[in-house]
N, C-alpha and C positions, 0 to 999 in steps of 0.2 A: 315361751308361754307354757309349753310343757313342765322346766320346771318349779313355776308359780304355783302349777294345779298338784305338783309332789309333796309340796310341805302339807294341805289337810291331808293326803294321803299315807304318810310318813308319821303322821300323830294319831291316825288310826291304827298302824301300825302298832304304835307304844300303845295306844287302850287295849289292844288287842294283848297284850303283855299282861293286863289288869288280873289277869286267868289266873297267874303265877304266884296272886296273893294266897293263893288259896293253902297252900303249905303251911304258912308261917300264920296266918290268922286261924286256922284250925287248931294252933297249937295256944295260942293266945285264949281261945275260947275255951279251950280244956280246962287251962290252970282257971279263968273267973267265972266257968260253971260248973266249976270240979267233978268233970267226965272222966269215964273209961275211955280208953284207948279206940274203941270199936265204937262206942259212940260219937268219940271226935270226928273219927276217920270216915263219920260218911258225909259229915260236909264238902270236903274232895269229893270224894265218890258221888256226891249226888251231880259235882259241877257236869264231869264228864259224861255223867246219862246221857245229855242229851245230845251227843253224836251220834249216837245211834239212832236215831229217831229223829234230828232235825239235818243231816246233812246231808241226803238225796231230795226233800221236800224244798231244800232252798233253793237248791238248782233251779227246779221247776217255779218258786217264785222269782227270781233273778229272769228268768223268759215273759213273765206278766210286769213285773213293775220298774225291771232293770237293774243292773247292777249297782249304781249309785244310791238309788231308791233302798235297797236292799241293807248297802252298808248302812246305810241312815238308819233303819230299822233295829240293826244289831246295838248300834249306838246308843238307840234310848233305852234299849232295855239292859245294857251294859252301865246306863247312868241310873237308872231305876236300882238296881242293884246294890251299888254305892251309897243310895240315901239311907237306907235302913239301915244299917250296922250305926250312924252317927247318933239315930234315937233310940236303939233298944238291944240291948242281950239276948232278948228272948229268944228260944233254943227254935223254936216253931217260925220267927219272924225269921231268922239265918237261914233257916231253910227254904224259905220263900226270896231271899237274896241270892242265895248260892245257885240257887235254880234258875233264877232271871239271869244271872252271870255266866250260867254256862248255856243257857238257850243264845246269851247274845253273842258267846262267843264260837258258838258251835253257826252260828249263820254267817261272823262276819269270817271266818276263815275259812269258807267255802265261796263266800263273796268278794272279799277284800284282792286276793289275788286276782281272779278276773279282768278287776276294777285297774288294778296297775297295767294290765295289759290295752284297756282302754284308754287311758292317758298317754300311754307311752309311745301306741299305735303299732306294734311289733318292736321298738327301736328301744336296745339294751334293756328287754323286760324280763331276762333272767337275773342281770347285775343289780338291777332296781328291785328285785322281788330277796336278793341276796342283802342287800343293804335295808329292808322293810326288817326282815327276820333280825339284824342284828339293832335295829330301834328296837324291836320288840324285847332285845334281851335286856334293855336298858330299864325298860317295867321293872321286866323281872328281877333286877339282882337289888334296884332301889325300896321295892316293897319292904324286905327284912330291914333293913337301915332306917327308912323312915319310922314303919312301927317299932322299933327299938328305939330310935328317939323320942320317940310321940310315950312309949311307957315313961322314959328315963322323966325329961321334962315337964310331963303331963299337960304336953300339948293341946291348946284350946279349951283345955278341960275334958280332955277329950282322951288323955292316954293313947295307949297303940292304935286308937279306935280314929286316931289323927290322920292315918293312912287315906280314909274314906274319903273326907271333902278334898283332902290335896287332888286325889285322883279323878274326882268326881270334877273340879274344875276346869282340870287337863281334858278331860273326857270333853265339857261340853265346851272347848274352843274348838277341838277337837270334829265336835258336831256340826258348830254355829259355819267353822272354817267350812267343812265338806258341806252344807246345806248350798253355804252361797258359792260356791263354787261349780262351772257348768262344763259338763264333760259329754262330749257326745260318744255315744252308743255305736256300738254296729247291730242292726235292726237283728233278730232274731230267724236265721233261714231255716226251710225246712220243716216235717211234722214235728209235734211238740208229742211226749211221751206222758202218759198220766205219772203223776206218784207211786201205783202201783206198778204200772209196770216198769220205771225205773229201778224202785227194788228187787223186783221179779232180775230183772239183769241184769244186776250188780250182786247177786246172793246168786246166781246161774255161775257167775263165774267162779264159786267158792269148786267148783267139780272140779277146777283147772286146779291139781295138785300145787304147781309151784304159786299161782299166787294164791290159795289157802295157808299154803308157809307165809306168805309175802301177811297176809290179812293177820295171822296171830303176831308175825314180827313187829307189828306194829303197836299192836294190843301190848306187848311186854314192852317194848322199846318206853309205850307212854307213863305203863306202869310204875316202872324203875323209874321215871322221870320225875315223877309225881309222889312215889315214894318215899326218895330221897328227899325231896325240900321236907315231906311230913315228918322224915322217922331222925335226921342228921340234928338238928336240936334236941331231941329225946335222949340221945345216944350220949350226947356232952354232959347234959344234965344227969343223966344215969350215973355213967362212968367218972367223970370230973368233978361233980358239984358245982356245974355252973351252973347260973341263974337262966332263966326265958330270956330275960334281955341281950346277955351277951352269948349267949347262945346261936341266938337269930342270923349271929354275922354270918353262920357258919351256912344259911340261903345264900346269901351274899357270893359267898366262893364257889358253891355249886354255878349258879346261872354262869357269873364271868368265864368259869371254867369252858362251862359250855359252848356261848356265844364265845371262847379263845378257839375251840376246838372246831365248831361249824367256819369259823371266819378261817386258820390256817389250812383244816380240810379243802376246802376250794382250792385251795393252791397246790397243795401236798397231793388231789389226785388228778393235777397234770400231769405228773411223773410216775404216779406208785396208781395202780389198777385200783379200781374202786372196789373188788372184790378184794384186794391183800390188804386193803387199808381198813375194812368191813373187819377183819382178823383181827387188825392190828387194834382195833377201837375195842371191841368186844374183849379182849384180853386185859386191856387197861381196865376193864368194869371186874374181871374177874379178881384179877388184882384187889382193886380198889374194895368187892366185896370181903375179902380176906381180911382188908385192914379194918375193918368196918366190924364183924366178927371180934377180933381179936383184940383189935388195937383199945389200949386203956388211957394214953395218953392224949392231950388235947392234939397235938403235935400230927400224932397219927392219926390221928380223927379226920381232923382238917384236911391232911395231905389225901386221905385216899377219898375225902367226896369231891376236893381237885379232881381226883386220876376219875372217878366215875362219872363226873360232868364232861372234863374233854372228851374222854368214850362216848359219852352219848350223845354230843352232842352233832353225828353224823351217819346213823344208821337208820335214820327217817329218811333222810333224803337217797342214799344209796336203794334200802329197799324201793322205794316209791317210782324212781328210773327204771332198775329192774325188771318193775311191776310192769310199768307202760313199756317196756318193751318187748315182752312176753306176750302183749298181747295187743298188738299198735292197732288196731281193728274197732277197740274198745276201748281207747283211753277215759274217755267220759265218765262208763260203766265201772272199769278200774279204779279211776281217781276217787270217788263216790264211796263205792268198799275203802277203800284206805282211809280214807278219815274218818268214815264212821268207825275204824280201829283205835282210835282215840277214844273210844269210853274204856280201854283196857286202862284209865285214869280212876275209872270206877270199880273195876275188879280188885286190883291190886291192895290199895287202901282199905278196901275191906276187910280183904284176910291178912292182911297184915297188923288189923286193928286189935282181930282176934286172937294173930300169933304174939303178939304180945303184949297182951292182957294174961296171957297164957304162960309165957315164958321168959319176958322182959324185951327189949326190944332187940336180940338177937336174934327171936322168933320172926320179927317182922325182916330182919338182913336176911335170913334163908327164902323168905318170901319171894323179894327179890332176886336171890339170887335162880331161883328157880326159873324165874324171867333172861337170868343171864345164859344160862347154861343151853336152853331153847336157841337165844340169838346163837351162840357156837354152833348149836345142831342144823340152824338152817343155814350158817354159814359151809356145813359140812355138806348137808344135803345138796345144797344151793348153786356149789359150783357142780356138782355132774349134771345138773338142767341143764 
C-alpha cells in the first residue's frame, strides 16, 4: 500500500525539479527580448527569493493544514506558474511566473520531504528521500532537451515556450494523483512556535561560528548551481558560435552530471569520509572552474561543466549532516536556516549578470568561482571544528 501512495509522491518529486527550468528559459528570454545579461539574470534570481522568506513560515503551516495539505499548495501555485509563459513574453508577466515558481517551490521542499516520511512511516525514508532527489534530477536535465526541441520544431506553435504545457500536465496528474490519495498524518505534539519566533531561532544560531560557515556553504553551493545552468550556454555561444538551441544540451550534461555524482556519492562515502570526499568534490569544481575560464573549445566546455556538476552534486547534503550534527538539540531550527540558504540562487545570478555584461561571461566564471574557493575554505576551516 505504501508503495501505491509513492508514485503521486515520486512525481512531486519531478515537478519539484520544474525549478531547474529556470537556467535555460532565462536564456531563451534573453535572445526574444533582447536583454542584458543582469536583466536576464534576475529571473533566476528572483525564483530563489523566496526561501528566504517562505521556508520557516511553512514549517508553521505544514502544523495547521498538514503536510499533504501543504504539498497540494505548492503544487497549484507550481501549475499557476507554467500557465503564463504559454500566453505571453511579457517581461512583467515572467516575473509574476518565476515568482509563483519559486514561492511553490520554496514550500514544497520544505514540505515534500516530511511528506515522504509520512508514507513511508520511518521505513527506508532516507533511501526513498535519495530516490525522490534523483526523479527530481530527471526534471532537471529533460527541461534543456525539451525546450531545444520545442525551438527546433516549433512545437504546438509554441517554440521552447513547448516546455510549459508538457510540464504543466505532468504537474497536474501530479496534483489530481496526490489530491486523491489519503495518507495519514502524525498529529502535531507539543507547543507550536509563532513565525517569529522560529526566525528568532534559526538566525540565533547564525552566533554558532561553524554553522554560519555551514549557512553561507550553502548560499554558494546553490549559487554555483544555478549559475552554471545560466552562464554554460552563454559560454558555447561566446566561444564557439553555437546557436541557443544546440547549446541548451549543454544543461543537459550539467543536471546528469550531477544526479551521476549525488547517485555514486551515496556509495563512494561508505568507504572514503565524507569530509575527504567534501575535498574531493570541491576540487573537481576548481578544476572544472579553470576549464570554464580558459577552455575555448566545445570539447572542453562540455567536459568541465561534467567535472562541475559531479562536484556539486554533493556538498548540500554533506554540509547539511554536518549541520545537524553540531548541533542535534536543534535540528528543526538548523534545517530551516539551511534552506532558507538556497536564495544564494538569487545572489549569485545577480552579480554574475553584471560581471558579464561587464567583461563577457568570464566575469560571471570568477563569480563563481569566488563560491568555489569559500567551499575549499570551509572545507579548510571545517575539519578543525
Amino acid at each position: 500500500m505504501n508503495y501505491k501512495k509513492l508514485i503521486p509522491v515520486m512525481l512531486c518529486f519531478f515537478t519539484m525539479g520544474f525549478v531547474d527550468m529556470v537556467g535555460i528559459a532565462s536564456n531563451y528570454v534573453k535572445a526574444d527580448l533582447n536583454l542584458s545579461d543582469s536583466m536576464a539574470n534576475t529571473l533566476p534570481s528572483l525564483v530563489f527569493l523566496w526561501f528566504l522568506i517562505f521556508s520557516i513560515p511553512t514549517s508553521l503551516l505544514m502544523n495547521k493544514i498538514g503536510r499533504k495539505n501543504t504539498v497540494l499548495l505548492s503544487l497549484v501555485m507550481t501549475l499557476a506558474a507554467m500557465v503564463v509563459p504559454v500566453f505571453t513574453l511579457d517581461f512583467t508577466m515572467l516575473l509574476l511566473s518565476f515568482s509563483l515558481l519559486g514561492i511553490g517551490n520554496a514550500i514544497m521542499q520544505t514540505s515534500l520531504n516530511p511528506l515522504v516520511d509520512s508514507v513511508m512511516k520511518g521505513g527506508a525514508s532516507a533511501s526513498t528521500l535519495t530516490f525522490g532527489q534523483f526523479i527530481k534530477s530527471i526534471a532537471s536535465f529533460l527541461a534543456p532537451i525539451i525546450a531545444s526541441w520545442g525551438a527546433t520544431t516549433n512545437a504546438f506553435g509554441l517554440g521552447w515556450q513547448a516546455l510549459y504545457p508538457i510540464y504543466l500536465g505532468i504537474g497536474v496528474v501530479a496534483t489530481l494523483l496526490l489530491f486523491g490519495t489519503r495518507i495519514n498524518e502524525e498529529p502535531v505534539i507539543g507547543e507550536q512556535k509563532s513565525v517569529g519566533e522560529q526566525f528568532a531561532g534559526a538566525f540565533a544560531l547564525l552566533g554558532n561560528s561553524f554553522i554560519l560557515l555551514c549557512f553561507i556553504a550553502i548560499i554558494c553551493h546553490v549559487g554555483i548551481d544555478v549559475g552554471t545552468s545560466v552562464t554554460a550556454p552563454k559560454i558555447l555561444m561566446e566561444r564557439t558560435g553555437m546557436t541557443l538551441n544546440d547549446a541548451a544540451f549543454v544543461c543537459t550534461i550539467y543536471f546528469i552530471a550531477k544526479a551521476a555524482g549525488s547517485f555514486s556519492g551515496s556509495f563512494i562515502m561508505n568507504y572514503v569520509k565524507d569530509w575527504t570526499f567534501l575535498l574531493i568534490s570541491v576540487l573537481m569544481m576548481v578544476l572544472a572552474a579553470f576549464g570554464l575560464i580558459y577552455g575555448q573549445s566545445t570539447a572542453v566546455i562540455y567536459a568541465s561543466v561534467a567535472l562541475m556538476g559531479y562536484g556539486n552534486g554533493n556538498p548540500f547534503s554533506i554540509v547539511f549532516a554536518r549541520a545537524l550534527q553540531a548541533v542535534p538539540n536543534k535540528k528543526n531550527e538548523v534545517s530551516g536556516l539551511l534552506i532558507m540558504g538556497i536564495f544564494g540562487g538569487t545572489i549569485f545570478p545577480l552579480l554574475m549578470g553584471f560581471a558579464s555584461d561587464a567583461m563577457g561571461q568570464v566575469g560571471a566564471v570568477l563569480v563563481m568561482a569566488v563560491g568555489i574557493l569559500y567551499l575549499l575554505g570551509f572545507w579548510l576551516q571545517g575539519r578543525k571544528a
